[in-house]
N, C-alpha and C positions, 0 to 999 in steps of 0.2 A: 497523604499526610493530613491528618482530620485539623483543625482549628486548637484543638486544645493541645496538641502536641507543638503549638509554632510559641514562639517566643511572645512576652504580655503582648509589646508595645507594636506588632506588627499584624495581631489579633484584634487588640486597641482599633489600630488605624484602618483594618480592613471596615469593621463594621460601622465607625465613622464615616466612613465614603461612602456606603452601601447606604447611611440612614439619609445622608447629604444628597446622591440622587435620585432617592425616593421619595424624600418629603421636598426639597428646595427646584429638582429639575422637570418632574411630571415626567416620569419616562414611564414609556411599557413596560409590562413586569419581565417583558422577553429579552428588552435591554439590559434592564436591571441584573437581571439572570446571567448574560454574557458578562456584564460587566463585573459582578461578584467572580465567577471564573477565573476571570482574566488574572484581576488583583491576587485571587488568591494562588494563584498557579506562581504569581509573580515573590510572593512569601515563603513559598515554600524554597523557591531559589533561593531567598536570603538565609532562609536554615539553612539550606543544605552545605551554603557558601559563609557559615558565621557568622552572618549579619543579622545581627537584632532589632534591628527596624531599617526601614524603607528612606532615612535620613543616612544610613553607612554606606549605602549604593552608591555607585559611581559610574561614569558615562559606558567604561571600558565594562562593568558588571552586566550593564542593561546591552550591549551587542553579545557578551557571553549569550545570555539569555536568550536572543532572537536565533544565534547561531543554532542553539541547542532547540530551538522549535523546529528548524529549518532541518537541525539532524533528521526530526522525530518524521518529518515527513510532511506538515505541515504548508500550507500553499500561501500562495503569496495573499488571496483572499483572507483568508485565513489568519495573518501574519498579521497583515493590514487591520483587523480588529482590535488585534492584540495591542498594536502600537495605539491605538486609539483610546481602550481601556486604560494603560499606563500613563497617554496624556492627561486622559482626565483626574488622574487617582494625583499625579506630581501638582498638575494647575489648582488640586484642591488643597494637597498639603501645603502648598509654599503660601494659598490666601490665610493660610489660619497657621500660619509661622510656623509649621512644625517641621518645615523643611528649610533648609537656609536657600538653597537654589535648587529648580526646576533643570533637571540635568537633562529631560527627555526634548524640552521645548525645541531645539531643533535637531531635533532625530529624526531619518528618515530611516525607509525598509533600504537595506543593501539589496543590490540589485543581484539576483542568482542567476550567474549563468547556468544556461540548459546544455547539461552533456549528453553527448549523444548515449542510447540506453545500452547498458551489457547482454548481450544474447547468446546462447547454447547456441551451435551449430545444427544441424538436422543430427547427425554422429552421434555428436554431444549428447544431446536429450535422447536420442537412442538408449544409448548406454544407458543414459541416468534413470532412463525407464524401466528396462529390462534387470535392474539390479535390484528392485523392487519385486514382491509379489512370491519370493521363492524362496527356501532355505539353503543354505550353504550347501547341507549337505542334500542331492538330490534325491536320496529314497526316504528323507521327512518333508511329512505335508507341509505347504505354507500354512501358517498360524493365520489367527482371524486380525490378527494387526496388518501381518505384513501384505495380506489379502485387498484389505482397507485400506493401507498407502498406495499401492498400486492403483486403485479404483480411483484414489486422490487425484494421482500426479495424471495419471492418464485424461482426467477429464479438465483438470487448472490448462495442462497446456490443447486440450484438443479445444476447448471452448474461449481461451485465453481471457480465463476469470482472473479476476484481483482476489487475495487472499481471503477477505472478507466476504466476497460472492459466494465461493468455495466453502467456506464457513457454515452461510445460512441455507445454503442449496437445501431444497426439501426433496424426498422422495416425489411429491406431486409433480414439481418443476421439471419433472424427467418424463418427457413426451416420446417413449420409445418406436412406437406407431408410426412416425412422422420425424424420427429423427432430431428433435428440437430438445433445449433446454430452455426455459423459463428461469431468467437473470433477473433480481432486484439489485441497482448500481446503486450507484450512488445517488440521492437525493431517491429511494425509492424510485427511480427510476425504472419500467419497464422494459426488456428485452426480449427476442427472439435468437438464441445463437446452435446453429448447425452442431451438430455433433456426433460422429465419427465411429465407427463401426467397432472399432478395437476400443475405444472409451467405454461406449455400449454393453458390451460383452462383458469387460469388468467389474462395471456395475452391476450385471443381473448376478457376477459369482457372486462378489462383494452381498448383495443381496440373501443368494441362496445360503451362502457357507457361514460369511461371519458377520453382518450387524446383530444376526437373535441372540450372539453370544457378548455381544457387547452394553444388551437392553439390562435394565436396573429397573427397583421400583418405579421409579421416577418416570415424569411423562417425556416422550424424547420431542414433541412438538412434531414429528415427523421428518426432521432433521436426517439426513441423508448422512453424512459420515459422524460419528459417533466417537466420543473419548471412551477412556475406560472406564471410565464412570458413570458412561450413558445418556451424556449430555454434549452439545455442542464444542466440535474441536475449538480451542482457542487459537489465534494469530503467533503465539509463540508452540504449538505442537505444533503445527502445521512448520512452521518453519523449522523444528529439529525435524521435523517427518525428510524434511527435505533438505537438512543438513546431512544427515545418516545416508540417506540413495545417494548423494554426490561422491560421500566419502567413499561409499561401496563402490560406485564407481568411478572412482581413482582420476575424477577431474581434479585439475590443477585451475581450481578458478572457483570466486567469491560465489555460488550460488546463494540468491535467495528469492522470495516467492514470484515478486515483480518479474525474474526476468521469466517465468513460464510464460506472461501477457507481451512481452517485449519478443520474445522465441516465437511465439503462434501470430503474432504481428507479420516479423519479419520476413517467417519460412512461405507463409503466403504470398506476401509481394515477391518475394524471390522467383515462386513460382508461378510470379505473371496474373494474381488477382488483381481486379479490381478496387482501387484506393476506395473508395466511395462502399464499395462492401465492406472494405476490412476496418473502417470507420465505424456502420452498422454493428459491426458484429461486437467493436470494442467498446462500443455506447456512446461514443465521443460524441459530445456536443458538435464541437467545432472542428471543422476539417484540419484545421493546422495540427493541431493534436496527433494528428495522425499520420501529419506528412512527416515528419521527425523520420521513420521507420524509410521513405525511402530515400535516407540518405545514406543505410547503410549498408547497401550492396556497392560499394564503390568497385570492385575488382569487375564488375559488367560491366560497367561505365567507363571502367578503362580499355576496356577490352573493345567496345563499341567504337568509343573517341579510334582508337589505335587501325583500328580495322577500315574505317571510314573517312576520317576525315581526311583531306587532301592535306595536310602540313602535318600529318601525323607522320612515326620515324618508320614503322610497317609500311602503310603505305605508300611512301616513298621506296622503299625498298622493290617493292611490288611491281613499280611503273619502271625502275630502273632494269 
């Protein structure tokens, strides 16, 4: 929603804060820049919610608001700016009266439990794979789409890319020679992740049969999977790409992009990799990150507990 589409007085007030921490606080212009964002992201909710300025908001508006970042995906870093932004914009309004009370003054971030992550089964993503790449009926060729989805899913879950890695992948980033894919994560981040013989294969069809049918005038930047229009897939085709193969095959469960990295997480711990690689491979900063993943093979661990321990009810059974 541009500036000129938000109501006067909340257009008004953005650019008064914006001149307020430019000329009175000496911030960086990279502050500055966050901080216009923030505000403005925060206006746009009062349209969307009929509020005509930033003095109709209420304590219960401003958690709507944080829940709804919180939906979008948004991290607690992240969050934590936001609340910062809003401090500053309410502590400006309420000096220069335009506000009666500072409703944000003691707001804190609610604290978001971590649930454990949803994952496809090894089955699961069988299926969800093989329902991909072919036509219903089996003496018509696959299409250069359904070619292209296939080469998708195959490589999100064999590399356990985030949607956006998968996105930007270049043809370059595919070190066939050697098996590697070439990851930029998050923060440009660098990576090196393994990748998988049946991925491989995909990609060279993918390659042969349908990207030249997918190229436009336009430059593709070297962009490795391709819209129809010949330009980079976006975060919402990707995610119907993969609404459609779930439906195809007839899971009974929320697929969406995440759990391909949550599924190539899991199925490796499952089969006895190493934590500290599968950290590696997902780019995790931080170990913990990645310890989430082995919590969820509980049916070993019972299975272990039950077999072993001496007060286990097997066990007993055993010795009796």
């Amino acid at each position: 929603m541009s500036e000129g589409s938000l109501p006067s007085s909340l257009t008004r007030d953005c650019k008064l804060f914006e001149q307020h921490v430019r000329l009175e606080r000496g911030l960086s212009e990279k502050t500055i820049e966050a901080y216009r964002h923030d505000v403005h992201r925060l206006a746009e909710f009062c349209a969307l919610h009929q509020r005509k300025g930033f003095n109709e908001l209420t304590r219960k508006d401003l958690s709507q608001f944080f829940s709804m970042l919180t939906d979008a995906g948004l991290g607690t870093t992240s969050r934590a700016r936001y609340l910062s932004s809003i401090k500053q914009l309410f502590r400006y309004l309420a000096s220069t009266q335009r506000i009666e009370k500072d409703i944000s003054e003691t707001m804190e971030l609610p604290i978001v439990r971590r649930h454990l992550p949803s994952v496809l089964t090894a089955s699961e993503m069988q299926a969800l794979l093989e329902s991909t790449g072919k036509s219903e009926d089996a003496a018509v060729p696959a299409t250069h789409f359904q070619i292209r989805d296939r080469a998708l899913l195959e490589t999100m879950y064999a590399c356990g890319l985030r949607v956006s890695e998968a996105a930007t992948l270049r043809q370059r980033d595919v070190m066939t020679d050697v098996g590697l894919v070439r990851v930029f994560g998050k923060g440009s981040k660098e990576r090196l992740v393994p990748i998988g013989d049946v991925a491989l294969t995909w990609i060279a069809r993918y390659q042969l049969e349908a990207r030249g049918k997918l190229i436009r005038q336009k430059p593709t930047d070297d962009v490795l999977f391709l819209s129809h229009r010949g330009t980079q897939l976006s975060r919402m085709a990707i995610w119907n790409i993969i609404q459609q193969a779930s439906a195809a095959a007839g899971l009974d469960k929320h697929v969406h992009p995440h759990m391909f990295r949550h599924s190539f997480a899991t199925h490796l711990l499952e089969g006895g990799a190493d934590l500290r690689a599968v950290q590696e491979m997902l780019g995790h900063a931080d170990i913990g990150t990645t310890q989430i993943y082995t919590h969820l093979d509980r049916d070993y661990i019972v299975e272990v507990h039950s077999l072993f321990h001496p007060r286990s009810k097997s066990h007993r059974k055993e010795k009796a």
